[in-house]
N, C-alpha and C positions, 0 to 999 in steps of 0.2 A: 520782228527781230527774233531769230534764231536762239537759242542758248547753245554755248559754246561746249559743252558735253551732256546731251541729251541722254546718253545712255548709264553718265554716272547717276544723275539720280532713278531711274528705273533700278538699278542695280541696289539702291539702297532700300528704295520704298520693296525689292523681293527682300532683302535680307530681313527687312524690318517685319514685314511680312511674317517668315521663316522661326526667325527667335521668338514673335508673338504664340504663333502656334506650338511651337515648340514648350515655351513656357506654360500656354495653357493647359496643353497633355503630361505637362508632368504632372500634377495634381490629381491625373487618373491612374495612376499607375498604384495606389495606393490601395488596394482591393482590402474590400471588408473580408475578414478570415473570422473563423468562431472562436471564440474566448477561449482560450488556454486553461483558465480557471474556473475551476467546479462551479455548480451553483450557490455552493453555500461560502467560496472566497467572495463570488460577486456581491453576494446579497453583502458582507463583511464590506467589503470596497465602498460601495454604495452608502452603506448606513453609517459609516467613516462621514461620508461627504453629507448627508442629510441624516441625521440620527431620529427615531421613531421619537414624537412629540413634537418636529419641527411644522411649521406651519406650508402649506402648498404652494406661496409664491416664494417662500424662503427656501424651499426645496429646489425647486425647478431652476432658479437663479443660482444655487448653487451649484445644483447636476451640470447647467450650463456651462459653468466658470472651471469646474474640471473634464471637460471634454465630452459630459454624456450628453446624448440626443435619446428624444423617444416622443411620443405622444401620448395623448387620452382615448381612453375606449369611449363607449356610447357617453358614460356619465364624466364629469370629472373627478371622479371619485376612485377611478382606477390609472394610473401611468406607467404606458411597457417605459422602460429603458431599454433602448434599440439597439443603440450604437455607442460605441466608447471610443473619441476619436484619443488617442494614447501621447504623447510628447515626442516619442520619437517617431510619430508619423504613421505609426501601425495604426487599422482601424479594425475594434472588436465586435463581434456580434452579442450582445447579452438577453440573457434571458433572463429577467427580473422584473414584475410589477412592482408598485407600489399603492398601498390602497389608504388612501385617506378614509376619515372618518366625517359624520355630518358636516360638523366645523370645519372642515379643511387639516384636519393636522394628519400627519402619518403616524398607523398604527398598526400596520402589519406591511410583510410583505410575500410575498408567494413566487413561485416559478412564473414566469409568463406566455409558456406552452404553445410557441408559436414553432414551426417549422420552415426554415431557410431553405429548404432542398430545393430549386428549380425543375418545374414541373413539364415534364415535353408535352407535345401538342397532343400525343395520344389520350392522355388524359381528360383532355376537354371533350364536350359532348362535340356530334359532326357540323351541328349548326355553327361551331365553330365561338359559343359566346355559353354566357350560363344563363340560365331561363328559371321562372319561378313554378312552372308545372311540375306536377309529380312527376317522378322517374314511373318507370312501367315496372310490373312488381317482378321481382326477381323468381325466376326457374327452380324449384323444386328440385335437392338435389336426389329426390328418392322419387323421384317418376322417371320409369324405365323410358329411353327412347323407342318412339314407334318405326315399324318396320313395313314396309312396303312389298 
């Protein structure tokens, strides 16, 4: 048996379609930008939400709950804060670690000296990947070129 407008629901499963993706791409459209405020309002900001002697799961559950992202370097002893996702939807870049101590509590905090610039492909060696051999030693810049 037949359905008696075949083409209405085609017509809806594209709209439904349409609005999906539509809705998913708006949540891209939200580009991380760099923080507006110095290092030293950040660090202020931060330490507002996690104040130095707070403990490292009390910190991070709090960084959370106001919008920062970041992770751990090699130890857990150190935490970049990344990202500041903001209330009205803006998302910042921040440059702030945070460094616990043995015990876990926060006791200092420092820049986090990371560099956001995206890098063009010249940059990379030709192998096109990074390698762990030494580079070749770089050219002398007080040896005259030879002449033929």
């Amino acid at each position: 048996m037949q359905k008696p407008f075949p083409h209405r629901t085609c017509g809806l499963a594209t709209v439904g379609l349409l609005l999906t993706t539509l809705v998913g791409c708006a949540g891209l459209t939200s580009q991380i930008v760099p923080c507006p405020l110095t290092y030293s309002e950040q660090e202020k900001e931060i330490l507002a939400v996690a104040p130095k002697g707070t403990r490292r799961d009390d910190a991070l559950r709090k960084l959370a709950a106001a919008g920062i992202d970041g992770s751990f370097g090699i130890s857990r002893r150190v935490y970049y804060c990344e990202l500041w996702n903001r209330p009205d939807g803006s998302r910042w870049h921040l440059n702030v670690a945070l460094l616990f101590d043995e015990v876990g509590r926060l006791y200092m905090t420092r820049t986090a000296d990371c560099d956001v610039t995206p890098l063009s492909d010249k940059s990379l060696p030709s192998s096109g990947g990074q390698s762990n051999e030494a580079s070749p030693p770089a050219k002398s810049a007080n040896v005259a070129p030879t002449t033929r």
